[in-house]
N, C-alpha and C positions, 0 to 999 in steps of 0.2 A: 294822513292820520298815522301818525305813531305807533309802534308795539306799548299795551299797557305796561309790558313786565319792566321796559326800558323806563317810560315816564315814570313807575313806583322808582326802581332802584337808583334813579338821578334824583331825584323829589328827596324820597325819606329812607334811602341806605338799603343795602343787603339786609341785615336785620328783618328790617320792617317787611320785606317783600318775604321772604323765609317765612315771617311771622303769617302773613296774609297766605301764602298755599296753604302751611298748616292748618291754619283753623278753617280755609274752604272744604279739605278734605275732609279733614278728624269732623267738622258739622255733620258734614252731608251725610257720612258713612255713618254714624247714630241715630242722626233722626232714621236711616232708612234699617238699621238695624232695631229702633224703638217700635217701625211700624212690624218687623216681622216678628218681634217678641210678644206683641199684642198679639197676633194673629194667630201667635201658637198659643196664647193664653184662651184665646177663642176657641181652639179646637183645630185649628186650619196648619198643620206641617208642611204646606208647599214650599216657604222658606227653607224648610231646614233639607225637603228634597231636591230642591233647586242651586243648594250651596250657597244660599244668600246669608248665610247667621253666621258671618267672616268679619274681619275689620281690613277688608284688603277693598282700597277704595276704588282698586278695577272693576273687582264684581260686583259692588253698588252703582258706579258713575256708566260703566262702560268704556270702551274705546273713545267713542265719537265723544262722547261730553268729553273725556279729559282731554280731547284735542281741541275743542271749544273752547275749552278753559283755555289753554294756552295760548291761544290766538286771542282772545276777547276778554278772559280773567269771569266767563258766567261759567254755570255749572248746573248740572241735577242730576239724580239719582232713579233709582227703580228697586223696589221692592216687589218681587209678585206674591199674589195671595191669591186666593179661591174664595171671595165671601162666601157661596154658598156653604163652605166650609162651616161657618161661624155659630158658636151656639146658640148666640141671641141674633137670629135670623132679624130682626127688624135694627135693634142698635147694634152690632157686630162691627157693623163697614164704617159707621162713625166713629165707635172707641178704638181700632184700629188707626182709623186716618189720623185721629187727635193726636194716636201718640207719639208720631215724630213731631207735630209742632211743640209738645208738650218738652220731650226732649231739649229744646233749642232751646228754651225757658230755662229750663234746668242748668242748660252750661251757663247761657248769660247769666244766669242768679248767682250762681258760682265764682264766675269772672270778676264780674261787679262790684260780688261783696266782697274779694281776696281784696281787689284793688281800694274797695272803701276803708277797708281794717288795715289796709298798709297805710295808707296816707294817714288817715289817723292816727296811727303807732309812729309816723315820721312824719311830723308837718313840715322837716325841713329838706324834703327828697325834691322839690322843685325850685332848689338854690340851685343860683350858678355855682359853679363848683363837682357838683355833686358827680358821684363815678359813673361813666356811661351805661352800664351793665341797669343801671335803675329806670334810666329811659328806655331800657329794650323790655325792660318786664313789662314795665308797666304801659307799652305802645302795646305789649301782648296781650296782656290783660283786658283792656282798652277793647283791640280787636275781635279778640273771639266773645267780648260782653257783646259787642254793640253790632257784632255781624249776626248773631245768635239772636239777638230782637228782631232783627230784622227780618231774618229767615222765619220767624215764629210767624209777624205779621205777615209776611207776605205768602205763606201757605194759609194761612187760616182768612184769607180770601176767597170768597163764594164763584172763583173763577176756575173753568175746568180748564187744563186736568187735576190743579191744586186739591189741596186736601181738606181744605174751604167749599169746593161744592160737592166733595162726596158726605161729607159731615150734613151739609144740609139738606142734601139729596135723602139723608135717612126721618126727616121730620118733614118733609110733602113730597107725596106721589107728585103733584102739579110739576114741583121744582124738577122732579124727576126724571118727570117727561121732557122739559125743556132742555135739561139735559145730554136726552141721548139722542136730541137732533142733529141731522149729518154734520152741520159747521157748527156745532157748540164749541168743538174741540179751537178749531182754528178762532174764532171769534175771541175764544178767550184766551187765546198768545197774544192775539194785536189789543187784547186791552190790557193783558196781562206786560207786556212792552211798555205800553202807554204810559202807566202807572210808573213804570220802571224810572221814565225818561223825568218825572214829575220830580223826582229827589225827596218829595214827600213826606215818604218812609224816613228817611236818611234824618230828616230835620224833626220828627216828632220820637225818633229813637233817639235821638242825640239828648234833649231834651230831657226826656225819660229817664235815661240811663244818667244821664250826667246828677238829677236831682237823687237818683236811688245810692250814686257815687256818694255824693255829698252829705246827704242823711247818714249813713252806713260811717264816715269817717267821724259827722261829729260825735256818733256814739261811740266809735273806737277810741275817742280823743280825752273821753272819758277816764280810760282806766289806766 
């Protein structure tokens, strides 16, 4: 099996690969910066005692992820909090969790819609011809839309440690308990893999995005 970093940079160019760390990093370090800005909005300053309310993607990933990344090209991050902190003791830990998946939404909207209003403003940027500098935008574009859906979905999965069953862990005790069973944790990496291996994701964001693309440009195309 191949280094991934080698198969991007032979595949689709320096560029693209540059493009691809970037928006792993600059993702991760917001949503986990989104979850600890909720949490001060809560009441809960452990972020900000812990030095986590930084854009230095060491102190969100860690060591060991970035060195996972590198070998594998996955990632994750860590925010700590104290829910007990939290002013609304019962919803606190859910508007927290939400808001790095919320976050992720927000870039992909972003991304998306630059790339929809570009193509619209240029119907003719996918001529041959055209200067390469427009295929790097918009590969980038592309990338941080449709990585940023992705990460949206796949946190707001009801699988621990995601941020999907702490969200639902706040609307039933039952859930709650099934939760804090010794192998929840491990149970939901091997389904949380599973899912991974399934491309799933990959095919109903592409999907998604590619239609939110195309909406967004025929209105650009407009004016």
């Amino acid at each position: 099996m191949s280094w991934w970093v080698h198969n991007v940079f032979e595949s689709q160019g320096l560029p693209y690969l540059l493009s691809w760390i970037f928006w792993i990093l600059l993702s991760i370090t917001l949503h986990e910066l989104a979850h600890g800005w909720a949490a001060i909005w809560e009441g809960d300053h452990t972020p900000i005692e812990t030095g986590h309310m930084t854009g230095n993607p060491l102190v969100h990933m860690g060591g060991f992820s970035l060195i996972v990344f590198a070998l594998i090209g996955f990632a994750w991050g860590l925010m700590p909090v104290r829910p007990w902190n939290f002013r609304h003791r019962r919803w606190g830990d859910a508007i927290v969790s939400i808001a790095g998946p919320v976050m992720n939404l927000l870039i992909a909207f972003v991304t998306l819609t630059s790339l929809g209003v570009w193509i619209g403003l240029d119907p003719n940027m996918f001529q041959h011809g055209e200067p390469a500098w427009k295929e790097h935008v918009r590969n980038f574009l592309e990338l941080g839309g449709f990585l940023n859906l992705v990460l949206f979905a796949l946190n707001l999965l009801p699988v621990p440690p995601l941020d999907g069953s702490r969200i639902l862990s706040a609307f039933s005790a039952t859930i709650r308990g099934w939760y804090q069973h010794p192998n929840a944790g491990m149970a939901g990496m091997v389904l949380f893999f599973l899912i991974l291996t399934t491309n799933i994701f990959d095919s109903v964001v592409m999907v998604l995005g590619m239609a939110a693309v195309k909406y967004t440009a025929s209105i650009a195309s407009l004016f």
